[in-house]
C-alpha positions in Angstrom: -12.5 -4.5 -22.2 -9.3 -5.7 -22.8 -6.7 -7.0 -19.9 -3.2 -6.4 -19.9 -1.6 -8.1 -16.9 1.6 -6.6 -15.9 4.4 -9.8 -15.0 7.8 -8.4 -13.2 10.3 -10.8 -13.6 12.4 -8.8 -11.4 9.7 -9.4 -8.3 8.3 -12.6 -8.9 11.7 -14.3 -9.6 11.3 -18.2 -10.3 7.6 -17.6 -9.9 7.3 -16.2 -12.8 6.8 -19.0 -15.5 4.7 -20.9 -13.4 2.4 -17.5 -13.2 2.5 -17.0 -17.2 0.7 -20.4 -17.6 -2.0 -20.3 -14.8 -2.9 -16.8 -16.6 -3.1 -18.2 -20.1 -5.1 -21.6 -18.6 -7.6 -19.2 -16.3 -7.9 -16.2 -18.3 -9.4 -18.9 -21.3 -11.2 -20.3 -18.8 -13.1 -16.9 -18.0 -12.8 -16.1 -21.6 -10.9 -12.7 -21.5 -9.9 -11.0 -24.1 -5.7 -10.1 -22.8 -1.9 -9.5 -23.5 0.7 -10.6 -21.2 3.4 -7.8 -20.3 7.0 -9.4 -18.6 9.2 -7.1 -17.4 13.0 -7.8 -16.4 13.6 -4.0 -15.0 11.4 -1.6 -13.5 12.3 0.7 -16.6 10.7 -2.0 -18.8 7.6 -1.3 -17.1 8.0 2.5 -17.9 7.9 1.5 -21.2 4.7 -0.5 -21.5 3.1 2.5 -19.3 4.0 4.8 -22.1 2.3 2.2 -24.6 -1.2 2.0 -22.4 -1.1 5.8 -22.2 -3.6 5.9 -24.8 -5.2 2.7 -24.6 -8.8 1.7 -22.7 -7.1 -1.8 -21.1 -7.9 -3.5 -17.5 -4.5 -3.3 -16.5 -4.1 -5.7 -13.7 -0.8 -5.9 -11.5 0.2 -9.4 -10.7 2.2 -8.8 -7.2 2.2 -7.0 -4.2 1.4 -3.5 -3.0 4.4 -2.0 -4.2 3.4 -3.3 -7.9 -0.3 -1.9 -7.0 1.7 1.2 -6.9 4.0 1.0 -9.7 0.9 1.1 -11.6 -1.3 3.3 -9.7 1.5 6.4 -10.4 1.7 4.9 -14.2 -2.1 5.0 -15.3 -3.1 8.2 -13.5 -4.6 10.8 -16.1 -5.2 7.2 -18.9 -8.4 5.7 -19.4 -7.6 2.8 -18.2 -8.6 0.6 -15.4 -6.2 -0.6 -12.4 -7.3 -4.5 -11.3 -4.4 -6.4 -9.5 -3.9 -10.5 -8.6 -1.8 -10.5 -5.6 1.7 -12.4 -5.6 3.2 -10.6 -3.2 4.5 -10.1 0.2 1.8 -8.5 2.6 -1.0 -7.6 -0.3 -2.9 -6.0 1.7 -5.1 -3.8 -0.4 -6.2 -6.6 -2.3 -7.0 -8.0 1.6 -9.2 -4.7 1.9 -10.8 -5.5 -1.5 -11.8 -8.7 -0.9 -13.4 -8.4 2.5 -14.9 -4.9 1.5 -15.9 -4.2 -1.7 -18.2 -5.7 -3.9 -16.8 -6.9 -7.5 -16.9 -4.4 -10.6 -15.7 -1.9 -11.9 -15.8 1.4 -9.5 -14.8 4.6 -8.3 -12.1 4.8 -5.4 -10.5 7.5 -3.3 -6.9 7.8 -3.8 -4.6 10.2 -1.7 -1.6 12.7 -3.5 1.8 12.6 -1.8 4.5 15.3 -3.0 4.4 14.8 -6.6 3.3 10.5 -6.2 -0.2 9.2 -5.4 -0.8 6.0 -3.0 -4.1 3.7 -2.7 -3.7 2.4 0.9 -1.5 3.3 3.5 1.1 5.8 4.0 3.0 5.4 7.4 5.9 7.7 8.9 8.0 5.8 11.9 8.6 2.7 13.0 6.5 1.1 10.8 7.9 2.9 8.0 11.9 1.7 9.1 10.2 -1.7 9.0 8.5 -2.3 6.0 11.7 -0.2 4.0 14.0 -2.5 5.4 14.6 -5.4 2.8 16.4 -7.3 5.3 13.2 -7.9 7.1 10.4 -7.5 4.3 11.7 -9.7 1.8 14.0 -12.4 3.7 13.1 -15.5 2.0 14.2 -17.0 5.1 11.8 -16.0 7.5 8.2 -16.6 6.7 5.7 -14.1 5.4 3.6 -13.7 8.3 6.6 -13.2 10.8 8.6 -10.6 8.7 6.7 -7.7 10.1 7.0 -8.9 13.8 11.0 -9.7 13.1 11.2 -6.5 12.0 9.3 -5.0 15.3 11.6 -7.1 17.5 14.5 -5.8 15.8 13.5 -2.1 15.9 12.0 -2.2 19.4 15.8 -2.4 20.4 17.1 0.7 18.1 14.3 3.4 17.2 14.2 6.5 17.5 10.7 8.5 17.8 10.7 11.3 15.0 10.2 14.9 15.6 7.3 16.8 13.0 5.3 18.7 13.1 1.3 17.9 11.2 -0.7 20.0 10.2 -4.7 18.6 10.0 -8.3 20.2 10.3 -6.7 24.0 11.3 -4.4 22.5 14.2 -0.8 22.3 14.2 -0.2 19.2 16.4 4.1 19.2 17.1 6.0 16.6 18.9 7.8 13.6 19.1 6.0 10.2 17.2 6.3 6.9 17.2 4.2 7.3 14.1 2.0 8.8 11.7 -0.2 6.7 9.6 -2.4 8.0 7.0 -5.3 6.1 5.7 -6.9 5.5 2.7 -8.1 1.5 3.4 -7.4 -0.7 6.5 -4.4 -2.7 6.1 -0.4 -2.7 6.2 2.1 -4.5 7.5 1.1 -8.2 6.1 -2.2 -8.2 7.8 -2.2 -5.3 10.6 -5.2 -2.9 10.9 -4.3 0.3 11.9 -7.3 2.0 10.7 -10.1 -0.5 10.9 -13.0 1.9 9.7 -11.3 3.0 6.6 -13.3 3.1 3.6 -11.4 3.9 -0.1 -15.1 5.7 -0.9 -15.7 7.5 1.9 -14.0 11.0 0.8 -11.8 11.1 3.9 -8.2 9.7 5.2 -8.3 8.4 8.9 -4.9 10.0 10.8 -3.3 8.5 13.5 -0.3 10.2 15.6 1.1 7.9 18.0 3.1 9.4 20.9 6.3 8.6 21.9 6.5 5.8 24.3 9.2 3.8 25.9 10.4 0.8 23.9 8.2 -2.3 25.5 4.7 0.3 25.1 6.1 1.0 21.8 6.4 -2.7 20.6 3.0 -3.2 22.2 1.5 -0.9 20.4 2.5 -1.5 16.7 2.0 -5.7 17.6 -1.8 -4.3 19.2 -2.8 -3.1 15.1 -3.2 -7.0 14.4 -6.2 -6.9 16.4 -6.6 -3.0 16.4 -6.8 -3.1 20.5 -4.3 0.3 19.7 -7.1 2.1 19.4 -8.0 2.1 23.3 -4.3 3.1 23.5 -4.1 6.9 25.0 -1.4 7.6 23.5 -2.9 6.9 19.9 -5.1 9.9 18.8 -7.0 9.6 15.8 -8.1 11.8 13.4 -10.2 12.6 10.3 -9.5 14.5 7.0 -8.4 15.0 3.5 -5.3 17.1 3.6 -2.3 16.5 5.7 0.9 18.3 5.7 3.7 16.8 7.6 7.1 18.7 8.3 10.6 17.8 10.3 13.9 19.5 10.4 15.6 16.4 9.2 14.4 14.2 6.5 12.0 11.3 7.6 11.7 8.0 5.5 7.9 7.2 5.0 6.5 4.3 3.2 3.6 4.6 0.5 1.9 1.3 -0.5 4.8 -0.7 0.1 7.5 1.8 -1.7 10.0 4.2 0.4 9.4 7.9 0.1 12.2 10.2 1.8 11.4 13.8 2.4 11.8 16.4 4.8 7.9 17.7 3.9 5.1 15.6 2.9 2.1 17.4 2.1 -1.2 14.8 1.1 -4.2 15.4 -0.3 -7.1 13.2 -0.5 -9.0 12.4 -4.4 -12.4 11.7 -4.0 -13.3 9.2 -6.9 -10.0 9.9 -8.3 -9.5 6.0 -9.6 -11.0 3.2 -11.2 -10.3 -0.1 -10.1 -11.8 -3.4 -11.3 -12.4 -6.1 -8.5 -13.0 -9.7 -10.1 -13.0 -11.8 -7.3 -13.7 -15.2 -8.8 -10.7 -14.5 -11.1 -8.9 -13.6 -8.2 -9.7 -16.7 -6.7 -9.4 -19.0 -9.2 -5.9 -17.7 -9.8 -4.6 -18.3 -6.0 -5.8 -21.9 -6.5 
């Protein structure tokens, strides 16, 4: 098949050149078969969506998790194949990938939310303040692996625990959170596991509903998801299924795959085999030389 590898311009910045050439000199290397997309705009990627709407391509995001999902909500209902080359702040699906799956082309679970559809995590809380706060996420001047902690520091001293109400498996659990996270792989956060047994083919999401806690539990239990010691934490419950509805009388922010969702309702349902990805790991590789 044929590649098309997506370039934003407005993500990758002065990385961006540099990128274009290591794709022409390892994609002849490999011998693909490809076109190179730039985009300046996130409408220019609109575009080039519409254009692959009828096409059979490999389209492969060069970025983050938030350019995994660009794509994701572009290609759903094509023919074509999602594959991704991670540039980007915490790429942590393409983390999942690596350490999980075995390369090819294969069927994966993704997970509807409202009227978008995420691959990895969706988080509602203090995680979700975090990782939507640019100030934190993408400050050049702190490094990658410390964003996520500056932003825990930083919220420790000023949040809030949200009040909703989720329904799951015939229960209707109500109270105040710290958060929700729902599951489609293991990672978020640049590296944090809050759901360590996730599997993207197992047919399921894993649910966890942290309960409120004071502030230095709470900081201690978001920092704990690094080595997933939460998880003998009473006040985190887990849960299994493959439809979620979540509901508060105010609106929450949540955070899908890296990309802010704001709602007062959020009602998700899980795809079985509802993607196609493409895992080349050697290319991947080869291309974070």
């Amino acid at each position: 098949m044929k590649y098309a590898y997506i370039v934003n311009r407005f993500n990758l910045k002065d990385k961006t050149d540099r990128i274009i050439e290591k794709l022409h000199r390892v994609s002849s290397d490999f011998s693909r078969d490809y076109e190179i997309f730039v985009h300046d705009t996130p409408q220019d990627v609109q575009k080039t969506m519409a254009y692959l709407k009828d096409k059979e391509y490999i389209v492969t995001s060069i970025g983050g998790d938030g350019s995994i999902n660009l794509l994701l909500n572009g290609l759903i209902g094509t023919k074509n194949i999602l594959a991704f080359i991670p540039y980007g702040t915490g790429n942590d699906f393409c983390r999942y990938c690596m350490e999980k799956l075995e390369d090819g082309i294969q069927n994966v679970d993704i997970v509807k939310i409202n009227e978008r559809y995420f691959i990895n995590v969706a988080c509602f809380g203090i995680d979700a303040d975090i990782a939507n706060d640019d100030n934190f996420i993408h400050n050049r001047f702190i490094p990658k692996s410390m964003r996520y902690n500056a932003g825990v520091v930083y919220y420790f001293l000023t949040y809030k625990p949200k009040h909703m109400k989720a329904m799951l498996n015939d229960q209707v659990i109500e109270g105040d959170f710290t958060t929700i996270i729902a599951a489609n792989a293991t990672y978020y956060g640049g590296g944090y596991k809050p759901s360590p047994h996730s599997d993207i083919k197992d047919h399921k999401m894993e649910i966890l509903l942290v309960d409120q806690l004071n502030k230095i539990s709470m900081a201690k239990v978001i920092l704990s998801m690094k080595d997933t010691s939460h998880l003998k934490n009473k006040a985190v419950h887990v849960y299994e299924g493959d439809h979620l509805i979540l509901t508060s009388d105010n609106k929450v922010g949540s955070n899908i795959d890296g990309e802010a969702l704001v709602s007062d309702r959020f009602e998700l349902k899980l795809i079985p085999d509802g993607f196609k990805i493409d895992l080349d790991k050697s290319f991947i590789n080869a291309m974070n030389k």
